[in-house]
N, C-alpha and C positions, 0 to 999 in steps of 0.2 A: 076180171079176177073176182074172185068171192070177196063179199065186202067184208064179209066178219073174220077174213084168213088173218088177221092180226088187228089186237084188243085197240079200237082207235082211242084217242086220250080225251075220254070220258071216263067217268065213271062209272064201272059196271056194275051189272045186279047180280051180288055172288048170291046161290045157292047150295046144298049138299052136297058133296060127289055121287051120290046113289043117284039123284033125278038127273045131273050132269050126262051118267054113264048114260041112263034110257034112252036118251035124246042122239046114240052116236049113228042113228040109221041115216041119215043125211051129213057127209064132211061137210056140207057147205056151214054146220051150227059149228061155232064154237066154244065147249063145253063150259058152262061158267067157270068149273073149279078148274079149270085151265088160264081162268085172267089171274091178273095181282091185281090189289087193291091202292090206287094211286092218288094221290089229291093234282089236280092242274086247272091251272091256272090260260084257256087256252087263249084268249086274246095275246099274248106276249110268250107263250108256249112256256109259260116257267113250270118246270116240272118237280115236283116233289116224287124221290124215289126213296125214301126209307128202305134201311135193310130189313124191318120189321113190314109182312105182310099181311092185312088183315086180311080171315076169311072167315067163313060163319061153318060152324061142325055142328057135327052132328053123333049119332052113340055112332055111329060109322066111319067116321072118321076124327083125326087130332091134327093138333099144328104139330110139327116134324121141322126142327130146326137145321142147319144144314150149315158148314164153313165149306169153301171153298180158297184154300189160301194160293198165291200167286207173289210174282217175283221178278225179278230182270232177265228175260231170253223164257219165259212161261208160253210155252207153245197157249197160241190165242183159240185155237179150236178148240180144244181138249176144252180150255176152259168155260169161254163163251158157252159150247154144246152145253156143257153141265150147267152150268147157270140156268142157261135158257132150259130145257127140260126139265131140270129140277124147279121150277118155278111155276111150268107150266102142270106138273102136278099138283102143286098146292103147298110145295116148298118155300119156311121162311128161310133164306139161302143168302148168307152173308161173306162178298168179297172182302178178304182181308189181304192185306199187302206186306209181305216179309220186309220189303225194302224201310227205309226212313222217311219213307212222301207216298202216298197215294197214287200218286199217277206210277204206270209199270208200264216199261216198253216190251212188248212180246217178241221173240224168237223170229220173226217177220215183219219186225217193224210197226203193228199197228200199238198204238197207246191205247193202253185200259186206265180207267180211276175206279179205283177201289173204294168199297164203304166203308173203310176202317183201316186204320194201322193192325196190325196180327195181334198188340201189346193189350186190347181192347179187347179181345177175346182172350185173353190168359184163363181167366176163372171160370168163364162159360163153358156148362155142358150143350153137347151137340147130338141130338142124333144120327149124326151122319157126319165125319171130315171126309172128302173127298180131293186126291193131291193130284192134280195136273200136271205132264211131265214137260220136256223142253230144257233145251240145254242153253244157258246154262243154269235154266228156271228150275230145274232139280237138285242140282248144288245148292242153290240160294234156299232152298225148301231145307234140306237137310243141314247147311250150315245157322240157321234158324232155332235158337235155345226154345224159345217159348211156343213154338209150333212142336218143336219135339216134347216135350214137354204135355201138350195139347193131348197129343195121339199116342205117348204113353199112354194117357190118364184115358181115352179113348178108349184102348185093346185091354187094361186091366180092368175096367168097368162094364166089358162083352159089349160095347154100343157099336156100329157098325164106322167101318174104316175103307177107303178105292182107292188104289193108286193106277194110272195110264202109263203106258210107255216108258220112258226114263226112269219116271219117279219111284218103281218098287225097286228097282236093282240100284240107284244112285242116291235115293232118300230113303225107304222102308228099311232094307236091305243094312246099312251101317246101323240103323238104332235098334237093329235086333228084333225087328218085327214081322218076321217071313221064317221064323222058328218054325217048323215041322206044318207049314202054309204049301198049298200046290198055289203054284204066281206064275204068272205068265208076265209079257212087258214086251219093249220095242226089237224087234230083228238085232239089231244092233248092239243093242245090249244084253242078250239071252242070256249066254255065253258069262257074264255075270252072277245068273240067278243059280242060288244051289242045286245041283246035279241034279238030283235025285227027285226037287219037288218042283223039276221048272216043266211046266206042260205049253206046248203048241197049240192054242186056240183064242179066240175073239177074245172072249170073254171068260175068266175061271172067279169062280165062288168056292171059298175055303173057309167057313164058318164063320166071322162076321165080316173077313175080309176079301173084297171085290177087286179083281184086278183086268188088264187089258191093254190092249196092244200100242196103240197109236191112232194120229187125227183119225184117220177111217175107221177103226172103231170106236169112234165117242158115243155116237147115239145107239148103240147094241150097249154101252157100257152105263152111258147113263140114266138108260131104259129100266135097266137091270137094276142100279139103284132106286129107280123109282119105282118098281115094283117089289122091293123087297119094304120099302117104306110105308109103301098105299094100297099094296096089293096088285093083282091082274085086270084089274078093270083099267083103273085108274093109268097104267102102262100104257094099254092097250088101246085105250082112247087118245092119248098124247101121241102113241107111234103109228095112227091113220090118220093125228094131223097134220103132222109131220110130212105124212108122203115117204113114207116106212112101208109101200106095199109088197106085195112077195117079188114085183118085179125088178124093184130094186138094183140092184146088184148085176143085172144085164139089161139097163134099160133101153128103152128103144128112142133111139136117135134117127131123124128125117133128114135129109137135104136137097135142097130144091136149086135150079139155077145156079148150079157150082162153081163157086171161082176162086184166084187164088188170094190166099191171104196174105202171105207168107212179104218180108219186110226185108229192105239191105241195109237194115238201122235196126236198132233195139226199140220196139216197139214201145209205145207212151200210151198207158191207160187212164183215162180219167173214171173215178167211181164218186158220184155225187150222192153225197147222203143229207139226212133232216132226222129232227127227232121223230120216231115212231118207226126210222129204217128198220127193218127185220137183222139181228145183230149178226144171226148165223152166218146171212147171206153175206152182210158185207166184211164179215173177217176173210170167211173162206173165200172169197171173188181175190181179195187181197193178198191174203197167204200162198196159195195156190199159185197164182201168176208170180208171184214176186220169186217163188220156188223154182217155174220156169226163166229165170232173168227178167222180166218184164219192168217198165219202169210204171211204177203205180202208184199216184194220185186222190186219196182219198181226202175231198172237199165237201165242208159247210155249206149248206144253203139259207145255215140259220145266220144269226149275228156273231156270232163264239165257234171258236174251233168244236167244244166241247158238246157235245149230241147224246143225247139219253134214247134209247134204241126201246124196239117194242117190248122190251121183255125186264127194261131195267139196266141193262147193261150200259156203261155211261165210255164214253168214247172218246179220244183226244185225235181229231183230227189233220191231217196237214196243213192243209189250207182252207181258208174262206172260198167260195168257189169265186168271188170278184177275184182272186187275185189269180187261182188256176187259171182263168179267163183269160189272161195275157200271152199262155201257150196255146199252139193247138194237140189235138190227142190222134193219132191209128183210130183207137175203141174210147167209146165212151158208152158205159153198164151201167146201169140204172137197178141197184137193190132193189126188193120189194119190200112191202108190210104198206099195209092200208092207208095209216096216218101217215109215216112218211111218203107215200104215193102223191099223196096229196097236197104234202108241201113241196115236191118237187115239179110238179105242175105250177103249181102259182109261180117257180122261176123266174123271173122275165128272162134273169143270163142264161138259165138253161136251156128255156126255148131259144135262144138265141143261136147258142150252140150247139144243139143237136139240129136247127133249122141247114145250118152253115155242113154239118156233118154230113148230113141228107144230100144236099146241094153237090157236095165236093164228091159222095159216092165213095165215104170213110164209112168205117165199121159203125154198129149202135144197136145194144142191144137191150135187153130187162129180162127179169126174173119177176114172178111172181106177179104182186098186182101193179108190178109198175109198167107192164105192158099195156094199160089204159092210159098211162102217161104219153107215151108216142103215139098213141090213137087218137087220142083226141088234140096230139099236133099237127095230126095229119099226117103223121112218118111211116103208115103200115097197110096204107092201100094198095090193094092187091098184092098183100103181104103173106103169105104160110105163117103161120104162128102156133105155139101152145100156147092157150089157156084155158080157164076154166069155161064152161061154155054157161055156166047160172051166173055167171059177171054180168050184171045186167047194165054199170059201166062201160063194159070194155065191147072190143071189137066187134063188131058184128058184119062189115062189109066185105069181110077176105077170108079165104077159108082156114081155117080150125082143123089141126091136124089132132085126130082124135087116136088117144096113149101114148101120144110122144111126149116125152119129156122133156127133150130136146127137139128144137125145130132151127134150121139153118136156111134162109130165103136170099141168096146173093152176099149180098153184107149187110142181112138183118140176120140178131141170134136171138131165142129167147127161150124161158123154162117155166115150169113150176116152180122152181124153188123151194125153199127150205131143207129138207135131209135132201135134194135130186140137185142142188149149187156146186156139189163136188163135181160131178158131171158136167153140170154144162160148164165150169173153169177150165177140166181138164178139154171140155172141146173146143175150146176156142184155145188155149195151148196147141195140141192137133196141128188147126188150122195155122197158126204161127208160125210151127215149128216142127211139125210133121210129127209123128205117131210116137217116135224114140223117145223123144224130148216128152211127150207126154206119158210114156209107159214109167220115165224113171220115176218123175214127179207124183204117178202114182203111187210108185214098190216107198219112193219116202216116205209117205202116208201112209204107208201099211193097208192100201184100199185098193182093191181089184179091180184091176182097167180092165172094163168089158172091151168087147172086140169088136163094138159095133161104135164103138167111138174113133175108130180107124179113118182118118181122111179119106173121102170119096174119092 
């Protein structure tokens, strides 16, 4: 996997976004003004994550402040996507938490901790609120005095305002703020939004206010904001790191050596994370499955439940993975992102477990760079794989399925990851539970199951 596909925890050398942009002829670079600026501490991995991001401007560019507030039942994609995007354009982008505590359990059970109580951002302007929807994370936004409050003073001052899914027709929608607006939102709730200015598509822009549909359209949505913030470069550069390319949306999926997957139990996943995991990846691995009934396991490799992900995003885990260790798992999925790549390796439990996984000819799969993780366990010889082939880590003795996103080799899975993680969850769903079970999980996401994700 590309070593630079997420910021390891170092410190990086920010530059402009103009010399950033020049540099996007090669994905393997990634773009300075796409780091955040972090202090860490890595012998003991303490990580300092301010909501304040430094970056160096230029007459080209400005810092562009950003809330993203959240809630109890806050759909985790929507939100995570926005964070993470907005961040990686150069976004200083501060979680606030409606509830009474910091920590917010999302719509899917994963635990977010917030930078802030909401009460902390009362007086601050923002260039940007962005509402995240999720039931009953949209209630909790709109019965919220000093968030509405916030995004009054937001749409009377013209600064820029997004709401996803739920939140225009169960949050906007009561404070009067979808007044003579074309808004779009979740299947679900359409039928809510006023007659007359409710439009059918991704994404709708209505003069400062951005709207959109559900988890599958986050990053069309928060693209959109970050191009209305930084311009089309700046987008543009974030959504090829991404792996936003035109194939997208019908990507191509491989499978080698077919068999069956499918369980006369409810299937047990374990998802081991560290700080520096790619946060996209392991919400959506989590939401997605848990959406198909799955029982899902999201375990520390650090000392603390709690994991700061590559992009900032700070995460309340299940378990320590010594203690998941006492179960065994069906699947065990390996996030990617660079830095946590690499503390997942040092494991000794996880090699332990993934060795025992191998042995027994149970599932095990990775995303992204953590496909170097089983390679250099020995778990992927004479393995079919995606990934990057300028990984000068990763595999090189098995062959490389080159433009698959998805690659499926017996009961090994693996991907690219980051915006392509909707995919490979919905295809291991698939393989679990046959095409139906993954078609629905997709229509609730509001995200188009290609048809080539269809069990072989």
């Amino acid at each position: 996997m590309i070593t630079s596909l997420s910021p390891s925890f170092t410190e990086p050398r920010l530059v402009s976004s103009m010399s950033c942009v020049s540099s996007l002829s090669s994905v393997s670079v990634v773009p300075s003004s796409l780091m955040t600026k972090r202090r860490v501490r890595c012998s003991g991995l303490s990580v300092s994550t301010s909501p304040s991001i430094e970056t160096e401007s230029d007459s080209s560019t400005t810092s562009k402040k950003v809330l993203v507030p959240i809630g109890y039942g806050t759909e985790e994609i929507e939100a995570v996507v926005l964070v993470d995007v907005l961040r990686r354009a150069g976004a200083e982008v501060i979680v606030a938490s409606v509830e009474q505590k910091l920590e917010v359990e999302g719509s899917s059970g994963t635990r977010l901790l917030a930078d802030v109580l909401i009460s902390k951002c009362a007086d601050q302007e923002f260039d940007l609120v962005a509402l995240p929807g999720g039931m009953p994370g949209a209630v909790r936004l709109r019965d919220c005095g000093v968030l509405e409050k916030i995004m009054k003073r937001q749409v009377e001052d013209k600064r820029l305002y997004g709401a996803i899914s739920m939140a225009p027709a169960i949050t906007l929608l009561p404070w009067g703020l979808l007044t003579r607006k074309k808004t779009t939102g979740h299947p679900a709730f359409f039928g809510k939004l006023p007659t007359l200015w409710a439009v059918k598509t991704n994404i709708q822009i209505s003069g400062e206010l951005t709207t959109s549909r559900g988890p599958g359209t986050s990053f069309q949505f928060a693209l959109s904001l970050a191009k209305q913030l930084f311009g089309e470069a700046t987008a543009k550069s974030v959504e090829e790191f991404l792996l936003l390319r035109d194939g997208y949306q019908n990507p191509k999926k491989e499978e080698f050596n077919c068999i069956d997957w499918s369980l006369n139990h409810t299937p047990r996943v374990l998802v081991p994370v560290a700080n520096g995991s790619e946060e996209i990846e392991v919400v959506t691995i989590a939401d997605v499955l848990r959406r198909a009934k799955v029982d899902v396991t999201v375990a520390s490799v650090e000392r603390s439940l709690r994991i700061t992900a590559s992009q900032g995003t700070k995460i309340i885990t299940d378990k320590l993975l010594g203690e998941a260790a006492e179960s065994s798992y069906d699947l065990i999925l390996l996030p990617g992102g660079h830095a946590g790549s690499e503390r997942l390796q040092k494991s000794k439990i996880l090699k332990k477990l993934l060795k025992e996984q191998h042995e027994t000819r149970r599932i095990y799969g990775a995303t992204n760079s953590s496909s170097t993780v089983l390679h250099k366990h020995g778990l992927l010889e004479d393995t079919r794989t995606t990934v990057y082939p300028s990984d000068t880590d990763g595999p090189t003795n098995q062959l490389m399925v080159e433009g698959a996103e998805v690659v499926i080799d017996g009961n090994v899975i693996t991907s690219l990851g980051l915006s392509t993680v909707t995919n490979f969850s919905l295809t291991v769903v698939s393989k679990l539970f046959g095409h139906g079970r993954a078609r629905s999980v997709s229509e609730g996401l509001v995200h188009e199951y290609p048809r080539n994700l269809t069990p072989s």
